[in-house]
TORKOL-4160 file (C-alpha; in steps of 0.2 Angstrom, whole numbers, padded with zeros to 4 digits, m for minus):
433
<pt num="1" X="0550" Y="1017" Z="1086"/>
<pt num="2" X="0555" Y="1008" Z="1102"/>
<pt num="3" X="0554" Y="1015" Z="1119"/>
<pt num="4" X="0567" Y="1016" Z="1129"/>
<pt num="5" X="0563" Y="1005" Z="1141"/>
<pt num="6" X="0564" Y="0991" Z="1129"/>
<pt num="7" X="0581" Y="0997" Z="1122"/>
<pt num="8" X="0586" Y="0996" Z="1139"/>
<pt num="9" X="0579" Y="0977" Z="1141"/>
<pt num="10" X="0586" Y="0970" Z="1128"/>
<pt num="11" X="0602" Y="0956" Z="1130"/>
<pt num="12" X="0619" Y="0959" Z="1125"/>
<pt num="13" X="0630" Y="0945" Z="1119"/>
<pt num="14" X="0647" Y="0946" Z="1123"/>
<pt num="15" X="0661" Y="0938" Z="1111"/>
<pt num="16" X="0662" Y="0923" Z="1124"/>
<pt num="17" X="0646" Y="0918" Z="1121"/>
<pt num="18" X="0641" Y="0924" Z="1140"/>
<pt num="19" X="0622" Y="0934" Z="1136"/>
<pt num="20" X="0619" Y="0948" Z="1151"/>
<pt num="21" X="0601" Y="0948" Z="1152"/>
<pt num="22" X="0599" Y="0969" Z="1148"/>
<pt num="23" X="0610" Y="0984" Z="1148"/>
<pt num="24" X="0610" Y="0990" Z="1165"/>
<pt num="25" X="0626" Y="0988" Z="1173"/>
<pt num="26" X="0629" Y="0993" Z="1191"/>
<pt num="27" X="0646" Y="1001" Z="1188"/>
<pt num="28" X="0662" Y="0998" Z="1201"/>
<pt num="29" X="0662" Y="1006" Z="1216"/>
<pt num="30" X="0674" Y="1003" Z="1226"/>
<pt num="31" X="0668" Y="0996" Z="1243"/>
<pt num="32" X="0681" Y="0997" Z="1258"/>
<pt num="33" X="0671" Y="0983" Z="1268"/>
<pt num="34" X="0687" Y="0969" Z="1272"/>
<pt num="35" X="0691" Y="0966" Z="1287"/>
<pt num="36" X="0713" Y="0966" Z="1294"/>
<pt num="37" X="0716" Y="0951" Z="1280"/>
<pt num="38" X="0705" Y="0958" Z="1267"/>
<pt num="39" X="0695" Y="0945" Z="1263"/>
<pt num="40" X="0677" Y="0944" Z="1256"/>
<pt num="41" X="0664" Y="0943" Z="1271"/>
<pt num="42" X="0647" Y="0944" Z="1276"/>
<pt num="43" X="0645" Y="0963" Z="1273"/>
<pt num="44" X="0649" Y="0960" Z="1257"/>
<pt num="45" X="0638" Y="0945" Z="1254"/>
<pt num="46" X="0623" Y="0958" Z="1262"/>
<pt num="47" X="0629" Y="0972" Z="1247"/>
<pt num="48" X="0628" Y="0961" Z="1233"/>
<pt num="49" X="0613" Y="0952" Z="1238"/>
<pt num="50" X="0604" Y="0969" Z="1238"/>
<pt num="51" X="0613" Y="0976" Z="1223"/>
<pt num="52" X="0607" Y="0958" Z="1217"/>
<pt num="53" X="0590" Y="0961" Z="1216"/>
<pt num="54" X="0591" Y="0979" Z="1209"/>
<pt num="55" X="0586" Y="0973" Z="1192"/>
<pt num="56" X="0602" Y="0978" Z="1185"/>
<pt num="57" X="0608" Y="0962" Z="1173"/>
<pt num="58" X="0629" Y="0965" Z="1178"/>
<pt num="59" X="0635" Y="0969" Z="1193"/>
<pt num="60" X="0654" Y="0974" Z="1192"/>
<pt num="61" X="0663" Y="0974" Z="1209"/>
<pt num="62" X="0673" Y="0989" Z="1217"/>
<pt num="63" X="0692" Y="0986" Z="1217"/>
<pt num="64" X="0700" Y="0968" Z="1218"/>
<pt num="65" X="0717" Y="0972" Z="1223"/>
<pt num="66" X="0732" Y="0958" Z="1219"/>
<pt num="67" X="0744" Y="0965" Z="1232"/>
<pt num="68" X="0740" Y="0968" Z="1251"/>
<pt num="69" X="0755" Y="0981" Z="1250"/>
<pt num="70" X="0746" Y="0992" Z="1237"/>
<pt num="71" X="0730" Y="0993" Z="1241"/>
<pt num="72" X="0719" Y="1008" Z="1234"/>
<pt num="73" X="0710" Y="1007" Z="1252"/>
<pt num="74" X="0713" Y="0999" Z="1268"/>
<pt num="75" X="0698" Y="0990" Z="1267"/>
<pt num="76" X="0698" Y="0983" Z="1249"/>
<pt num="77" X="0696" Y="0961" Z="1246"/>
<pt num="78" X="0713" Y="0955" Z="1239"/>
<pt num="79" X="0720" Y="0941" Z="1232"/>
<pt num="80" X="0736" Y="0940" Z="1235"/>
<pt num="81" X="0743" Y="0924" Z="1231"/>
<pt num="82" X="0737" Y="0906" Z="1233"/>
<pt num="83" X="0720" Y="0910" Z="1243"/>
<pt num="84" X="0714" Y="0899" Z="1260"/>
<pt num="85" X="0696" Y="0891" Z="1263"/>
<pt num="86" X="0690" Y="0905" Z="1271"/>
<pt num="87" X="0694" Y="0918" Z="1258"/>
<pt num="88" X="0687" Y="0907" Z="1244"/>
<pt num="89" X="0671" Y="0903" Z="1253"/>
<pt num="90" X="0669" Y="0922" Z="1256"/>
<pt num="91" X="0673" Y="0924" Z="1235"/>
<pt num="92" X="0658" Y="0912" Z="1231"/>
<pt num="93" X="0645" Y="0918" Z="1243"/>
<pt num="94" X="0647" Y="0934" Z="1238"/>
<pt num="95" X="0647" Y="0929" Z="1218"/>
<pt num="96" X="0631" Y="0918" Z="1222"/>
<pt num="97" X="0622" Y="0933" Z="1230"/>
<pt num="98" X="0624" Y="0944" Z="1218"/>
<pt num="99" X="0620" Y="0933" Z="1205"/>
<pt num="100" X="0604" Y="0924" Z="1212"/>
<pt num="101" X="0589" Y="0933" Z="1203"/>
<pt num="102" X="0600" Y="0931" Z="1185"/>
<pt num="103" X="0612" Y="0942" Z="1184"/>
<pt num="104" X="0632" Y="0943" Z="1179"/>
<pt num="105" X="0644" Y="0946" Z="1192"/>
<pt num="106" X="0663" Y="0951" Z="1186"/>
<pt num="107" X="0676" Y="0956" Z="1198"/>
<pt num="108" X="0685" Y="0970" Z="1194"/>
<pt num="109" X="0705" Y="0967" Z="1195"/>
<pt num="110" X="0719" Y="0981" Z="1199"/>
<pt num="111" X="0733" Y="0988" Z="1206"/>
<pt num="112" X="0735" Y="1004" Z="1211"/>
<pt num="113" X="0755" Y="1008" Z="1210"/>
<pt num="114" X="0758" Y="1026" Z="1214"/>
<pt num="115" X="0742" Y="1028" Z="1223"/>
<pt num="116" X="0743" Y="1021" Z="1235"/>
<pt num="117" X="0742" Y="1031" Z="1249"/>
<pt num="118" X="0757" Y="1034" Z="1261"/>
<pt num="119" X="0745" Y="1025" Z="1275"/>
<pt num="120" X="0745" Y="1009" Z="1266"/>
<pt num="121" X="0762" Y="1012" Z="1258"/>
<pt num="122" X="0774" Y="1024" Z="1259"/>
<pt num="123" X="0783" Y="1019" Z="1244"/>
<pt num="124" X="0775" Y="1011" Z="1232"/>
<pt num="125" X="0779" Y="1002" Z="1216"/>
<pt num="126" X="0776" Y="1011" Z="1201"/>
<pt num="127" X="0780" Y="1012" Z="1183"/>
<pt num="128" X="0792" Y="1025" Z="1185"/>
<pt num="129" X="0799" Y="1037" Z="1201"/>
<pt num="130" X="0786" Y="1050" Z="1195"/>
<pt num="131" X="0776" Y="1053" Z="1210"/>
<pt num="132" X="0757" Y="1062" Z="1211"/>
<pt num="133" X="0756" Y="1081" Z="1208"/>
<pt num="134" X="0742" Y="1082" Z="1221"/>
<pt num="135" X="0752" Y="1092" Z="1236"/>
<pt num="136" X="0742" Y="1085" Z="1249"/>
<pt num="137" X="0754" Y="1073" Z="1257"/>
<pt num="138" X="0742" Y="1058" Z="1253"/>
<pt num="139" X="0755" Y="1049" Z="1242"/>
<pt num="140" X="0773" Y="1046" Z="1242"/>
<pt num="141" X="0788" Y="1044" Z="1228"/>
<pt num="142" X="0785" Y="1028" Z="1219"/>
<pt num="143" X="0800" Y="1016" Z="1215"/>
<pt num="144" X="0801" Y="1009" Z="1196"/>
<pt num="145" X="0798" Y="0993" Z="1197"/>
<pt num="146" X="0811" Y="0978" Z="1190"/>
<pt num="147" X="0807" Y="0968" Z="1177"/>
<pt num="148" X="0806" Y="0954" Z="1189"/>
<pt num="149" X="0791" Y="0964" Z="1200"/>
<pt num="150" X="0782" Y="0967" Z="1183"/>
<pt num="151" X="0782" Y="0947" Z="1179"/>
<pt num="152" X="0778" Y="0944" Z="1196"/>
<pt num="153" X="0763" Y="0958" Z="1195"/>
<pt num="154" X="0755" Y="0950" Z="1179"/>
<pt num="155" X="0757" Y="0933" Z="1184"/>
<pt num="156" X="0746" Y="0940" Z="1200"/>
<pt num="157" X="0733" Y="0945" Z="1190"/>
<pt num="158" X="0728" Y="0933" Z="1181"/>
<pt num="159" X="0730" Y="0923" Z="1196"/>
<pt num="160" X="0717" Y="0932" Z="1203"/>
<pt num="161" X="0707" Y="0929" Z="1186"/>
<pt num="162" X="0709" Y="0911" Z="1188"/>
<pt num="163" X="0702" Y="0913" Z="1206"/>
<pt num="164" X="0688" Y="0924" Z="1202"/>
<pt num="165" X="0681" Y="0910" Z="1190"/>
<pt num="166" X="0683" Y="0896" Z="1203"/>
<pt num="167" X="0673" Y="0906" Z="1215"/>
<pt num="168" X="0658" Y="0907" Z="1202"/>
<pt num="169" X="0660" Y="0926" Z="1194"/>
<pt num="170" X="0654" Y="0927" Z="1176"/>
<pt num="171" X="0671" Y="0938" Z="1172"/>
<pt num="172" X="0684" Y="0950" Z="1176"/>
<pt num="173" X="0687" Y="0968" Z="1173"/>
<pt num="174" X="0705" Y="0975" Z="1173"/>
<pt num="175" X="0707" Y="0990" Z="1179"/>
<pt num="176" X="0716" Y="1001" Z="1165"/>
<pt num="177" X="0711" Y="1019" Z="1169"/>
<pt num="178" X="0708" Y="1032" Z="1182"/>
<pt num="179" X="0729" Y="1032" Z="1184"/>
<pt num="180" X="0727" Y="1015" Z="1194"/>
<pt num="181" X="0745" Y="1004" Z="1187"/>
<pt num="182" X="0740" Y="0998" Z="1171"/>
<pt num="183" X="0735" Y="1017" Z="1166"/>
<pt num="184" X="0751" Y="1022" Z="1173"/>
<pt num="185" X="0760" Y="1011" Z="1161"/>
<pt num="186" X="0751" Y="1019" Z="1147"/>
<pt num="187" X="0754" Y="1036" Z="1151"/>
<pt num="188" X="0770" Y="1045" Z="1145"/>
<pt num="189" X="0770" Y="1055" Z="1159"/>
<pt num="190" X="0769" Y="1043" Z="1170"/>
<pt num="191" X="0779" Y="1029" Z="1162"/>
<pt num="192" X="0797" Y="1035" Z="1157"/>
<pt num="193" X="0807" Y="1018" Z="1156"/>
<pt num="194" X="0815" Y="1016" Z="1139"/>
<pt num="195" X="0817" Y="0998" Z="1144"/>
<pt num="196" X="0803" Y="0985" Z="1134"/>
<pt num="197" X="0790" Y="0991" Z="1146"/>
<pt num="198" X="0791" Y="1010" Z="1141"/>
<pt num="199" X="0795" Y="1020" Z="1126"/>
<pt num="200" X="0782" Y="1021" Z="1112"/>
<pt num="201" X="0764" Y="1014" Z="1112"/>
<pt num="202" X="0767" Y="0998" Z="1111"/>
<pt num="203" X="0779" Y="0995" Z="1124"/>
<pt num="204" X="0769" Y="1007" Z="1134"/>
<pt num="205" X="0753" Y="0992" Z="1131"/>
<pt num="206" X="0763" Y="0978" Z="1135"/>
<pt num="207" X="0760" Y="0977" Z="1154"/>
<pt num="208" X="0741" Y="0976" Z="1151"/>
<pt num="209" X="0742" Y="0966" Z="1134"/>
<pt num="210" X="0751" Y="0954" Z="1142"/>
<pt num="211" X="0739" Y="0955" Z="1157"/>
<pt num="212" X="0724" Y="0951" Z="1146"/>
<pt num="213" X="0734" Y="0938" Z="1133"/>
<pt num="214" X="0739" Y="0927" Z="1147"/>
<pt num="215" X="0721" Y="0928" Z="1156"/>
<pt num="216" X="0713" Y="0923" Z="1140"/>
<pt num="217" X="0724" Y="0908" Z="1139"/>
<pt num="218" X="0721" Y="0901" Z="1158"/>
<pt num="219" X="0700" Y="0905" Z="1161"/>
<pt num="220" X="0687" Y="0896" Z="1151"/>
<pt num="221" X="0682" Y="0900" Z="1133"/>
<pt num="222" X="0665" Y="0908" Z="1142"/>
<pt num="223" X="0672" Y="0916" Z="1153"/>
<pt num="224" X="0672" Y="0937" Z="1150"/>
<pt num="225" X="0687" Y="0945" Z="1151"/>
<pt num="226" X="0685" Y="0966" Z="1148"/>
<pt num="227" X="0697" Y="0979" Z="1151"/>
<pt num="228" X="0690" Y="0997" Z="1162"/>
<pt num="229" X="0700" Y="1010" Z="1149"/>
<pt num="230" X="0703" Y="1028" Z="1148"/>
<pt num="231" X="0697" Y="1039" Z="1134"/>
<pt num="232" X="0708" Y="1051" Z="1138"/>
<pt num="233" X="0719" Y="1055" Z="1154"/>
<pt num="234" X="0713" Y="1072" Z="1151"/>
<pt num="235" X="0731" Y="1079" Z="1153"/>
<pt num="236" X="0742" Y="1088" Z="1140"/>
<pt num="237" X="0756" Y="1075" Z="1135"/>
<pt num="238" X="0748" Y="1061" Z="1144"/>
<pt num="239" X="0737" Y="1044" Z="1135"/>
<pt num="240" X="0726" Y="1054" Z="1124"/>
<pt num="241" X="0711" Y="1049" Z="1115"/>
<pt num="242" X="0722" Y="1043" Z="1099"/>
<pt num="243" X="0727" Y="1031" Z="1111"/>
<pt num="244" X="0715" Y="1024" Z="1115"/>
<pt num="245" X="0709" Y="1020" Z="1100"/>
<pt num="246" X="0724" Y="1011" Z="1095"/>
<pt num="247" X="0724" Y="1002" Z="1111"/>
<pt num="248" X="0705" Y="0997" Z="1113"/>
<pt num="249" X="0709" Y="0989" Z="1094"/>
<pt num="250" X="0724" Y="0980" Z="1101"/>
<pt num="251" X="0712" Y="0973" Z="1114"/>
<pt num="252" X="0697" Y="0967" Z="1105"/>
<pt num="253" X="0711" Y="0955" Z="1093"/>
<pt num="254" X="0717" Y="0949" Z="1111"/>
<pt num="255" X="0699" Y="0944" Z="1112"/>
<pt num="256" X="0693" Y="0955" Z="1126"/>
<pt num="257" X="0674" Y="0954" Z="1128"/>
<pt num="258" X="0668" Y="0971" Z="1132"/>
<pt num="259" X="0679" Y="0988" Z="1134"/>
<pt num="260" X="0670" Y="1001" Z="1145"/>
<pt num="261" X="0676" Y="1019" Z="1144"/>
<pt num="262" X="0679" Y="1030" Z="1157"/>
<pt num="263" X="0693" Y="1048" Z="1160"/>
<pt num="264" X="0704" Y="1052" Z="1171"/>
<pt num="265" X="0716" Y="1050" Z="1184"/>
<pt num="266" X="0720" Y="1057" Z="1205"/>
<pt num="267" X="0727" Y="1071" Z="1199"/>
<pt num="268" X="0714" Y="1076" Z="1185"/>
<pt num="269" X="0699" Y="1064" Z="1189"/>
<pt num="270" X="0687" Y="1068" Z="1177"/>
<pt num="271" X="0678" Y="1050" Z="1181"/>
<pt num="272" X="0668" Y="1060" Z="1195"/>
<pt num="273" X="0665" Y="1075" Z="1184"/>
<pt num="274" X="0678" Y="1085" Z="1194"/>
<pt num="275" X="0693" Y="1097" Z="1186"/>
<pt num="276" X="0706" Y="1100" Z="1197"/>
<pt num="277" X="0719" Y="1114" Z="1193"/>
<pt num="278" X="0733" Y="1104" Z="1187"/>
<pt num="279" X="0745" Y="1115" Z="1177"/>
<pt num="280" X="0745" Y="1098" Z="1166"/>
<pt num="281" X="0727" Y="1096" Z="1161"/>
<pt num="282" X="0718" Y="1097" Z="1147"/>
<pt num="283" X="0703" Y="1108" Z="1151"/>
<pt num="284" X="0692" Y="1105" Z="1136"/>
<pt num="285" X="0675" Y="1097" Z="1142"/>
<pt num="286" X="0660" Y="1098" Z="1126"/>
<pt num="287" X="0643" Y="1105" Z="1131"/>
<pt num="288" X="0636" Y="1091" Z="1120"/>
<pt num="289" X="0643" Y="1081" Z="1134"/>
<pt num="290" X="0634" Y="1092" Z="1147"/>
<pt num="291" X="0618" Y="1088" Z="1138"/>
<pt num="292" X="0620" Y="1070" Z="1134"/>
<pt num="293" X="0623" Y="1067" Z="1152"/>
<pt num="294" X="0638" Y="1053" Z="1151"/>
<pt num="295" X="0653" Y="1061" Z="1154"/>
<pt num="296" X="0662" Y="1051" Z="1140"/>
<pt num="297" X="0651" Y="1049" Z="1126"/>
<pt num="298" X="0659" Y="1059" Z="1115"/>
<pt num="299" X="0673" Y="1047" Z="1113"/>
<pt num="300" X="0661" Y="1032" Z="1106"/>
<pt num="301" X="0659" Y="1037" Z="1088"/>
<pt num="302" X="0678" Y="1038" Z="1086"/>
<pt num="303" X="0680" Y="1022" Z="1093"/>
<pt num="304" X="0666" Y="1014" Z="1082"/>
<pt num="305" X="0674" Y="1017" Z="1068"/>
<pt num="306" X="0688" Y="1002" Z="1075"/>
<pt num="307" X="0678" Y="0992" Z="1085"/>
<pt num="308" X="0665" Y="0978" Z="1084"/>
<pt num="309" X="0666" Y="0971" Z="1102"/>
<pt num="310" X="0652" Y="0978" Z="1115"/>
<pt num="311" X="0656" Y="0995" Z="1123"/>
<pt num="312" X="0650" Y="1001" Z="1141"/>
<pt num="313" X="0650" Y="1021" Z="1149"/>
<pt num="314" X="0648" Y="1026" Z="1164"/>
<pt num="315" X="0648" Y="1041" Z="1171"/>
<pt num="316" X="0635" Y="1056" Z="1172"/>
<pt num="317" X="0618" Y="1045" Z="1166"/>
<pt num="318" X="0602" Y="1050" Z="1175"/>
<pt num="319" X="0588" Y="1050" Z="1163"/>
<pt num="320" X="0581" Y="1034" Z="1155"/>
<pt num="321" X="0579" Y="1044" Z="1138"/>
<pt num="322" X="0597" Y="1047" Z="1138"/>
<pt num="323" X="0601" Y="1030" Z="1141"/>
<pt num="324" X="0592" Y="1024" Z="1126"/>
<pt num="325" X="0597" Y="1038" Z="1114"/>
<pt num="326" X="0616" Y="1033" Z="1121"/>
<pt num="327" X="0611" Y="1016" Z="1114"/>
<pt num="328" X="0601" Y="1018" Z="1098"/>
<pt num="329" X="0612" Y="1033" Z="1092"/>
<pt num="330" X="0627" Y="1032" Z="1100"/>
<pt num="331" X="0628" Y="1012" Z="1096"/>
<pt num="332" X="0637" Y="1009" Z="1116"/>
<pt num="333" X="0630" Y="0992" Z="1125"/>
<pt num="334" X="0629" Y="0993" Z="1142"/>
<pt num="335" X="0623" Y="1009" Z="1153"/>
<pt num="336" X="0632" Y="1010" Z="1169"/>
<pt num="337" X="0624" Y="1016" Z="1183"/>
<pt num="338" X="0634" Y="1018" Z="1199"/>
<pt num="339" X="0630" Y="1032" Z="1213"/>
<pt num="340" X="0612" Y="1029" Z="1211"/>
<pt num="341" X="0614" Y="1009" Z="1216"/>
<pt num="342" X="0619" Y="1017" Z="1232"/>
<pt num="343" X="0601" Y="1027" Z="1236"/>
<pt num="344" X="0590" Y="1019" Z="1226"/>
<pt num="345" X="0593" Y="0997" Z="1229"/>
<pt num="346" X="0579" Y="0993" Z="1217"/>
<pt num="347" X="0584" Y="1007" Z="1202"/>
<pt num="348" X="0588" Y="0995" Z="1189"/>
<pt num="349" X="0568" Y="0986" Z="1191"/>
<pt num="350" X="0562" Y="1004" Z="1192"/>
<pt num="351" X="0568" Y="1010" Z="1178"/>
<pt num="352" X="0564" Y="0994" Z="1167"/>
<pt num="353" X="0546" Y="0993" Z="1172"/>
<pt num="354" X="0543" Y="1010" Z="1169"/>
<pt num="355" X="0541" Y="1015" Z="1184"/>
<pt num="356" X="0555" Y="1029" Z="1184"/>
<pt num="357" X="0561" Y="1039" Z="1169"/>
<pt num="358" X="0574" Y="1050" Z="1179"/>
<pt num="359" X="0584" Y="1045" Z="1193"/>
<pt num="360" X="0587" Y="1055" Z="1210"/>
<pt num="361" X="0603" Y="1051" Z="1218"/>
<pt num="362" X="0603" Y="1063" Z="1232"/>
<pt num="363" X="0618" Y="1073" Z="1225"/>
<pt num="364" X="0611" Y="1091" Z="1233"/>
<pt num="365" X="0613" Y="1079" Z="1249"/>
<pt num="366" X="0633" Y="1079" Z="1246"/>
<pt num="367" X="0637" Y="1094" Z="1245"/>
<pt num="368" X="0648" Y="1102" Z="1262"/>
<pt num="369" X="0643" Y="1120" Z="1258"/>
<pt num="370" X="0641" Y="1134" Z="1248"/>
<pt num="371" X="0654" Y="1148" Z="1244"/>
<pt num="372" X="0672" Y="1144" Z="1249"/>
<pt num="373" X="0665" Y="1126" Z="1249"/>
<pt num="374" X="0658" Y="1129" Z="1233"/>
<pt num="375" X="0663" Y="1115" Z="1219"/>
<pt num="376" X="0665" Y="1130" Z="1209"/>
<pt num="377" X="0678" Y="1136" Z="1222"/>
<pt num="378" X="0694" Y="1145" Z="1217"/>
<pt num="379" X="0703" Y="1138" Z="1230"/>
<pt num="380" X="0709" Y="1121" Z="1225"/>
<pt num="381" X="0711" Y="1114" Z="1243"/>
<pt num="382" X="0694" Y="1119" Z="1248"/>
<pt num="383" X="0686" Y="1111" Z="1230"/>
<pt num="384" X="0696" Y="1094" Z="1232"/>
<pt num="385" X="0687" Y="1094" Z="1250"/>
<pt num="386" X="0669" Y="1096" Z="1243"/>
<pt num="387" X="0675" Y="1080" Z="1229"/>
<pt num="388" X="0680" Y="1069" Z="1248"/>
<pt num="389" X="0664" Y="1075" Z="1254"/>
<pt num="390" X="0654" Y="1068" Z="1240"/>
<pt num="391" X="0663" Y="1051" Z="1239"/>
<pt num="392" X="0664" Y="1051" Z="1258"/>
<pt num="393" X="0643" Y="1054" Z="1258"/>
<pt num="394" X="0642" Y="1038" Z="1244"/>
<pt num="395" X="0652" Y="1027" Z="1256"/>
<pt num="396" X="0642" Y="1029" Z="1269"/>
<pt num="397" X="0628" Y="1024" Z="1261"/>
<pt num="398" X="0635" Y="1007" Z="1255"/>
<pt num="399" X="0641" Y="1003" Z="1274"/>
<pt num="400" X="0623" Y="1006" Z="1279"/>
<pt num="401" X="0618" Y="0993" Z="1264"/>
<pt num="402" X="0628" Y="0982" Z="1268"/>
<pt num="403" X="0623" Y="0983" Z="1286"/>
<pt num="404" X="0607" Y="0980" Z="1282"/>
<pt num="405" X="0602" Y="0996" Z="1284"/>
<pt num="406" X="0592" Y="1007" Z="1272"/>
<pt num="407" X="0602" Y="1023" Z="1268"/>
<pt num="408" X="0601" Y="1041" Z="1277"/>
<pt num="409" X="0595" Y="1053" Z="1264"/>
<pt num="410" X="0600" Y="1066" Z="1280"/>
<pt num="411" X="0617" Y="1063" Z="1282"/>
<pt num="412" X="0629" Y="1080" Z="1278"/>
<pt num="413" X="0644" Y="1081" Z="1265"/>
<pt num="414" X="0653" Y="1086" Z="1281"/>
<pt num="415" X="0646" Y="1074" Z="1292"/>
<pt num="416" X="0652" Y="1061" Z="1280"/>
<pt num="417" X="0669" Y="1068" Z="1277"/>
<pt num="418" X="0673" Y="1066" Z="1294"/>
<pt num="419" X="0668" Y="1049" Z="1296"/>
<pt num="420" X="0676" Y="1043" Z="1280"/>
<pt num="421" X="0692" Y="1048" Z="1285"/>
<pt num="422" X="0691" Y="1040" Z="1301"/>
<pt num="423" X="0686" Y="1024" Z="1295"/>
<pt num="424" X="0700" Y="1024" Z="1282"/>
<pt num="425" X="0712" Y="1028" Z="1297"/>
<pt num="426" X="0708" Y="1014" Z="1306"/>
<pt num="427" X="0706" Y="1001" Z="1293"/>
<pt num="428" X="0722" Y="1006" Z="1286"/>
<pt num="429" X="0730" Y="1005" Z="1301"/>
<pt num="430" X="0723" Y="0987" Z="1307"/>
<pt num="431" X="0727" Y="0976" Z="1289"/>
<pt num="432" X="0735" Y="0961" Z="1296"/>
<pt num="433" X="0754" Y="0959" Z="1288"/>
């Protein structure tokens, strides 16, 4: 019987041809390091050359976004049309950091439609005029966008797919889940056009088939083209996990290379293992989940049965056991790993050599309180303040990495809260127009 450390070294060869040299995968996180013109720069470079040497054999990159009025944070790299010297150079240093001791590099492409928040945009393009349920002020009505804006959007990312691969990434990801634009277009509740772009399944697709055909077409034969996508919105009436199914098939004949699964959207974001009390969600979660660890596994098998190209989960793994089982058992091929990259810079090495078997990433640390602060909480305001805190804790840690610094293990969910709303204040509020 193999051990699960050499189940977790072993290759995976992507349709391409590309080989990733084992199946750790420091999963996107989105970063929020650009400066007023969000381009790359040297914080960036610092991150990924840290994140580089972390033993992990792919490195996918937090949001890329392919419009400066819809960013999913102020500080986020985008491409937004024909790009200048100084935005390619920061590209390709940051590529050749993270790629230095072997690894793959893909930059993970999106837009974020209806959320975007009202600081960045206070109406946003969007499928549909259906805004976010979320009752915290955060996000404003969406327009529907014309046929026009919907060419223009997928002729700009794969623009940014072509650039991506001139700046020396290995691939691209498109963002297709977590309610981000592509996801919106695939969700009925979201997407109520009856025009080419709405209506059944198919038409629901097209935004993101058409995305990924045309990519296909304009980037090398081996260069990886994958697609982020949901199992499941997690919301009665919205893209379910028949769906999915039928689209991840659609997909792999367009000749993506890898799908990786993941749930949920804003309003319901099971993707960080949170339920929020949306009169719309579907609250089934499966203990077998619980006990696997990976917040999505449960979806792989169905999925198997119609699919030959490489899969990817992320979400919930902590235990090298769990990884390998995921892999041997569940037949998924890459592990991704995200929250621990941010405490624990040389994870990946550590857990290939042995050297760890469970991973620590400071989640008691997150936590703003006990009682009304609770995660558990009855009070929805005070739950979806805990949620920040934790993601406002994990950003932190990635600006002290990619200040060169080592992270603070001391640092309060509070504490982080605060600062991470400021810093998104401000950055929002300096983006060059």
């Amino acid at each position: 019987m193999r051990s699960d450390i050499e189940i977790l070294s072993d290759s995976v060869k992507l349709p391409c041809g590309a080989v990733i040299p084992n199946r750790i995968c420091k999963a996107a996180m989105t970063e929020g390091l650009a400066g007023p013109t969000n381009i790359a720069n040297e914080r960036h470079v610092e991150l990924y050359r840290r994140w580089g040497e972390s033993g992990a054999g792919l490195h996918i990159t937090g949001n890329v976004l392919v419009d400066r009025w819809h960013l999913e944070r102020g500080g986020n790299i985008a491409i937004d049309g024909p790009q200048g010297n100084e935005a390619l150079a920061g590209l390709a240093d940051m590529a050749s950091a993270a790629k230095a001791k072997g690894a793959h590099i893909w930059m993970q492409i999106n837009h974020p439609g209806r959320q975007t928040q009202k600081m960045i945009n206070k109406r946003p393009s969007a499928p549909s005029n259906v805004g976010l349920k979320m009752g915290n002020g955060r996000f404003g009505k969406p327009i529907p966008m014309t046929e026009d804006e919907i060419e223009n959007t997928i002729a700009a990312h794969v623009n940014a797919a072509v650039v991506a691969e001139q700046t020396g990434f290995d691939g691209v990801q498109f963002h297709a889940a977590h309610g981000y634009l592509m996801s919106q277009f695939l969700s009925p509740l979201s997407n109520i056009r009856t025009d080419k772009w709405g209506g059944d399944l198919q038409g629901r697709a097209l935004f993101l088939m058409e995305i990924v055909r045309r990519t296909r077409d304009a980037v090398k034969p081996g260069f990886a083209v994958t697609v982020k996508l949901n199992s499941s919105d997690f919301q009665k009436g919205g893209f379910s996990d028949d769906d999915s199914v039928i689209v991840a098939d659609w997909l792999q004949d367009a000749g993506v290379d890898m799908i990786e699964l993941s749930g949920g959207n804003y309003e319901q974001p099971r993707m960080i293992d949170f339920d929020r009390k949306d009169p719309k969600a579907d609250k089934k979660k499966r203990e077998s989940t619980r006990k696997r660890e990976a917040y999505f596994l449960d979806f792989v098998p169905h999925l198997r049965e119609h699919l030959k190209i490489p899969l990817m989960v992320t979400g919930g793994f902590r235990t090298a056991s769990a990884m390998g089982r995921a892999v041997e058992e569940d037949n998924i091929d890459m592990v991704g790993l995200a929250r621990p990259f941010c405490v624990d810079t040389d994870v990946g090495t550590r857990l290939l050599n042995g050297e760890i078997s469970k991973i620590n990433d400071m989640s008691e640390n997150t936590r703003i309180g006990r009682g009304l602060l609770s995660p558990t909480s009855p009070i929805s305001f005070l739950r979806d303040l805990n949620a920040w805190g934790e993601l406002g804790w994990y950003y932190e840690q990635i600006y002290r990495l990619a200040d060169g610094k080592d992270p603070d293990y001391d640092l309060t969910g509070f504490k982080a809260l605060m600062a991470f709303d400021k810093t998104e204040a401000a950055t929002a509020k300096a983006i060059a127009r």
